[in-house]
C-alpha positions as a printed Julia matrix, in Angstrom:
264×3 Matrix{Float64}:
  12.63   15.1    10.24
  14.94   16.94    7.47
  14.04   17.06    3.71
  16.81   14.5     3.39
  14.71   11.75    5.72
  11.95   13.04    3.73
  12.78   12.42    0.64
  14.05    8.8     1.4
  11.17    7.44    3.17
   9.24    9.64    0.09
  11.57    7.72   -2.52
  10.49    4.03   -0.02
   6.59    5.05   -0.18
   6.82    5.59   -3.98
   8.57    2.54   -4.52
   6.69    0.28   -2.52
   3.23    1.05   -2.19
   2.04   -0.59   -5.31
   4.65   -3.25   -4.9
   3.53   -6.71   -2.56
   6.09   -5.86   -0.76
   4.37   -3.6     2.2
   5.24   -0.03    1.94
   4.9    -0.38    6.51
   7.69   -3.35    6.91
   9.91   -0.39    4.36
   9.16    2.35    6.12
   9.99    0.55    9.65
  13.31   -1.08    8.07
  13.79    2.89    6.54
  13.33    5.24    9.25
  14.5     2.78   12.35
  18.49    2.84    9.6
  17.95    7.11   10.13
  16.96    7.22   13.59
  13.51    9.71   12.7
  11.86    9.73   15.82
   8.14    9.31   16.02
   5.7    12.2    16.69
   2.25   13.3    15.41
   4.0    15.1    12.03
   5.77   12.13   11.44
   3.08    9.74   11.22
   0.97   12.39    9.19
   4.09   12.96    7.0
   3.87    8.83    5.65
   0.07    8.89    5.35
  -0.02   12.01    2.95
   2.67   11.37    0.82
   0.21    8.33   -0.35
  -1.48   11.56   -2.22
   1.31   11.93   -4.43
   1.66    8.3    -5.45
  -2.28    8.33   -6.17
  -1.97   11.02   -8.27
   0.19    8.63  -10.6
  -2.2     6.13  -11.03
  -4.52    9.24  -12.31
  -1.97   10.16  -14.61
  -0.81    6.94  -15.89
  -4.45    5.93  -16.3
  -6.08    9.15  -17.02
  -8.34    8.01  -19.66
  -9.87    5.15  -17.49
 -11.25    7.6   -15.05
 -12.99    9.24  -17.26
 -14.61    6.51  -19.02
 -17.82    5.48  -17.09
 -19.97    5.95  -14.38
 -19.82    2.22  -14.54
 -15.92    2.46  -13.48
 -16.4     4.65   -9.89
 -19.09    2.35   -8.87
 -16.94   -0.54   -8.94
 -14.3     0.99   -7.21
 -17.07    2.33   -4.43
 -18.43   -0.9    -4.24
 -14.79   -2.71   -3.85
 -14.18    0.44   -1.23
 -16.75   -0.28    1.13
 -15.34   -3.53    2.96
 -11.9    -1.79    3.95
 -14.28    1.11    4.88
 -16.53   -0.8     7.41
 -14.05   -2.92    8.65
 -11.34    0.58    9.09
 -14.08    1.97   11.17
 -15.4    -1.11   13.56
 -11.6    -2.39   13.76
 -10.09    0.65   14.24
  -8.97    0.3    17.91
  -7.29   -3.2    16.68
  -5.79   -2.14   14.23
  -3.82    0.75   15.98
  -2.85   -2.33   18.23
  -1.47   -3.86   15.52
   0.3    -1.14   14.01
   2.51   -0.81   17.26
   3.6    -4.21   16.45
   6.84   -4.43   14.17
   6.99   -7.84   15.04
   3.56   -8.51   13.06
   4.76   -6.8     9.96
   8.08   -8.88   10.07
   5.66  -12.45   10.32
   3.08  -10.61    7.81
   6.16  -10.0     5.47
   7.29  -13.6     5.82
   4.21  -15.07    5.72
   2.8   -13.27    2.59
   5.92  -13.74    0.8
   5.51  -17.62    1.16
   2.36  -17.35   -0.47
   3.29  -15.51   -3.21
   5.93  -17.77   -3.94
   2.89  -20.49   -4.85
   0.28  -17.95   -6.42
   1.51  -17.94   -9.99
   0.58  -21.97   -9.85
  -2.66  -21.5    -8.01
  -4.32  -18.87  -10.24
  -2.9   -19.73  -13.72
  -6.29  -20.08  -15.96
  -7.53  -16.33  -15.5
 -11.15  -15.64  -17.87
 -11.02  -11.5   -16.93
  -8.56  -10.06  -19.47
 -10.41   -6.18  -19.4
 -11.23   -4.03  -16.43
 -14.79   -3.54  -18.07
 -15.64   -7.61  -17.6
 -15.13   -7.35  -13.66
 -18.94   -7.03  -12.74
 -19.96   -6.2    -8.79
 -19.66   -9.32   -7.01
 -16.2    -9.8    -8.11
 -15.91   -6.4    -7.07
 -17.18   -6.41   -3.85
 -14.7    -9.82   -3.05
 -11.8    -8.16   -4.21
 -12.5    -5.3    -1.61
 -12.83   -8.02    1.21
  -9.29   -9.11   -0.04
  -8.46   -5.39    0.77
  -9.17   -5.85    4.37
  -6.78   -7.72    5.17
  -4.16   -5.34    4.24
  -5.37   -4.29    7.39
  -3.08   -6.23    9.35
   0.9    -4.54    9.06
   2.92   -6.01    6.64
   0.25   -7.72    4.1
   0.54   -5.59    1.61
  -2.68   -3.58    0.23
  -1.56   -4.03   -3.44
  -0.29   -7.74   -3.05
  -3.72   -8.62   -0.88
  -5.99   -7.24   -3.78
  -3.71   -7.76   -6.53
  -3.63  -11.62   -5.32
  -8.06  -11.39   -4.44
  -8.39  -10.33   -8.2
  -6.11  -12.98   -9.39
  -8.03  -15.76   -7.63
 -11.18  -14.27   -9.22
  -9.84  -15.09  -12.15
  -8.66  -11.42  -13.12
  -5.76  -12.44  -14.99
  -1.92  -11.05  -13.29
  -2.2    -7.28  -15.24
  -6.14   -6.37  -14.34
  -5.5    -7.64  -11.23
  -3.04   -5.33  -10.64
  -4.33   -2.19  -12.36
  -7.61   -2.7   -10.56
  -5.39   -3.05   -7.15
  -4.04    0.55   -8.38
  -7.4     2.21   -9.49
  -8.78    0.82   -5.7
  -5.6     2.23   -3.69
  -7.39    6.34   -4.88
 -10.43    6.13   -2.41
  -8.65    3.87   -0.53
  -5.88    6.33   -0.07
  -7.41    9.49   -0.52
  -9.95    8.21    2.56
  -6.46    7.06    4.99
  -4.93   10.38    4.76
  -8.4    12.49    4.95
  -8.71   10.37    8.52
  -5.38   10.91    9.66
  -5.16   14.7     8.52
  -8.82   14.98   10.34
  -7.03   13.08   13.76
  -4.13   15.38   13.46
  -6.0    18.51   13.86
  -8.38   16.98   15.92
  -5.33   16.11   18.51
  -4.59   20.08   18.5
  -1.71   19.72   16.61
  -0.92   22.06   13.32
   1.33   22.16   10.54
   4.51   24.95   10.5
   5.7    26.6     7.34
   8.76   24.4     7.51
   6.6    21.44    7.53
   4.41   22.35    5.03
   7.82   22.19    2.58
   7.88   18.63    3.85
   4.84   17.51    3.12
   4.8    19.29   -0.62
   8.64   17.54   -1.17
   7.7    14.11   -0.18
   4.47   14.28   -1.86
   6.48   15.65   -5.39
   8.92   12.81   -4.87
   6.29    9.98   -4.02
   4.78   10.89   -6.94
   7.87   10.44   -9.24
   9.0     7.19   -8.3
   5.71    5.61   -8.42
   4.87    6.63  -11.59
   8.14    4.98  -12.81
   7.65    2.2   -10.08
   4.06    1.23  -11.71
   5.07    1.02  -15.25
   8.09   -1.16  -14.6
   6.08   -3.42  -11.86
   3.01   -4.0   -14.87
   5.97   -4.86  -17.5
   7.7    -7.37  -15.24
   4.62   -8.98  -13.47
   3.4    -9.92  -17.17
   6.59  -11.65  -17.8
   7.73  -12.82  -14.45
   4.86  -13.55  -12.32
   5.7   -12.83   -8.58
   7.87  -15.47   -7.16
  10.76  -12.85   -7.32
   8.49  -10.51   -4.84
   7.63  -13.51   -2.48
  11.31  -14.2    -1.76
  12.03  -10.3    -1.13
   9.15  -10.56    1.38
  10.62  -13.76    3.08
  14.02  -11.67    3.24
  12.54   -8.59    4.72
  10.34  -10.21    7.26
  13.53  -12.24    8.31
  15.45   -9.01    8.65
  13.02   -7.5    10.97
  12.19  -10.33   12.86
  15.95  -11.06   13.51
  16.83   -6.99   14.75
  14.11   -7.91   16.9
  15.11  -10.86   18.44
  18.52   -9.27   18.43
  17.07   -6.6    20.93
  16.85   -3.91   18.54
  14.34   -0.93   18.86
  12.25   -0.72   15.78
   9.4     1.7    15.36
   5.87    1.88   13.2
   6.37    5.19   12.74
């Protein structure tokens, strides 16, 4: 990988991991149209960027961390689904991630859905982060889970679990982006953990990499979250559900057309 492949998938992980839209089916479509091959640094390289685009949701929402105990123990509590389920599924879901062919039917699937979910959750009674109590919590994390599978989307699954817990379309989301820091911060502490674990280790030339990608990530989704908040509270999401259907249709088609596409 070059800091030009880099900074594209950096500019794709920014762009998309707070979108429904599945940052995986992106980074597939992305780094199959460069040719990156796939190898240990690689796979490392798309987990930790995911710090840099958590650091945004810090900064954007600085205050809000800083506000109550009462804040991190909703987020903990909303955490510990995805982390139970990472841990007892984790064989599966490796399985799954060497399956571009689920991400292209998660992709089409989930974008159906979101084509309807503007109708089916339209009479939200949660307007403020600070009137979510624990349950609601709790089932918004087991929404979480099944981001799990490629191609859901972590933000559209959660985003979608608030919303039908009558979290109205904007605390849906922002609690989606306050739940992706442990959630991230947890993936890439795993996968940096595997990596060395494997015996593998980081050159200086790598290390420039991971600090670009991570810079860039952070950029974009900063200016990716503030425009996403703005539109989804005047637009709803039927725009994202046929983007979805398109992408899933693209990858299931270069599939069926014999083309080679890796998870990387």
């Amino acid at each position: 990988m070059n800091s030009f492949e880099a900074i594209v998938l950096a500019i794709v992980e920014g762009l998309t991991e707070f979108l429904p839209v599945s940052s995986t089916g992106h980074m597939i479509i992305a780094s199959s149209f460069m040719g990156i091959a796939s190898d240990p640094f690689v796979k490392l390289f798309t987990i930790a960027i995911q710090l840099g685009a958590i650091m945004s949701v810090v900064v954007l929402y600085f205050k809000r961390f800083f506000k109550s105990i009462n804040f991190y123990i909703k987020l903990l509590v909303a955490f510990i689904p995805a982390a139970i389920f990472g841990l007892l599924l984790s064989k599966k879901i490796d399985e799954l991630l060497e399956s571009p062919m689920a991400v292209g039917i998660s992709l089409l699937v989930g974008g159906i859905i979101l084509l309807f979910v503007d109708k089916w959750y339209n009479k939200p009674t949660i307007n403020e982060e600070e009137e979510v109590n624990y349950l609601t919590a709790l089932k918004i994390g087991f929404f979480q889970c099944i981001a799990m599978i490629p191609g859901v989307s972590r933000s559209g699954a959660t985003i979608v679990g608030g919303m039908s817990q009558k979290l109205s379309r904007k605390v849906a989301a922002e609690f989606s982006f306050f739940l992706a820091v442990p959630t991230m911060f947890a993936a890439t502490a795993k996968k940096l953990y595997d990596f060395y674990k494997e015996g593998n280790t980081i050159t200086h030339d790598q290390t420039n990499l991971l600090i670009i990608g991570n810079v860039v990530a952070f950029v974009v989704a900063l200016l990716a979250i503030k425009s996403f908040i703005g539109y989804l509270n005047k637009n709803g999401f039927k725009v994202f559900g046929w983007y979805r259907i398109a992408a899933g249709l693209i990858i299931i088609i270069l599939l069926l057309s014999g083309h080679n596409l890796q998870i990387i």
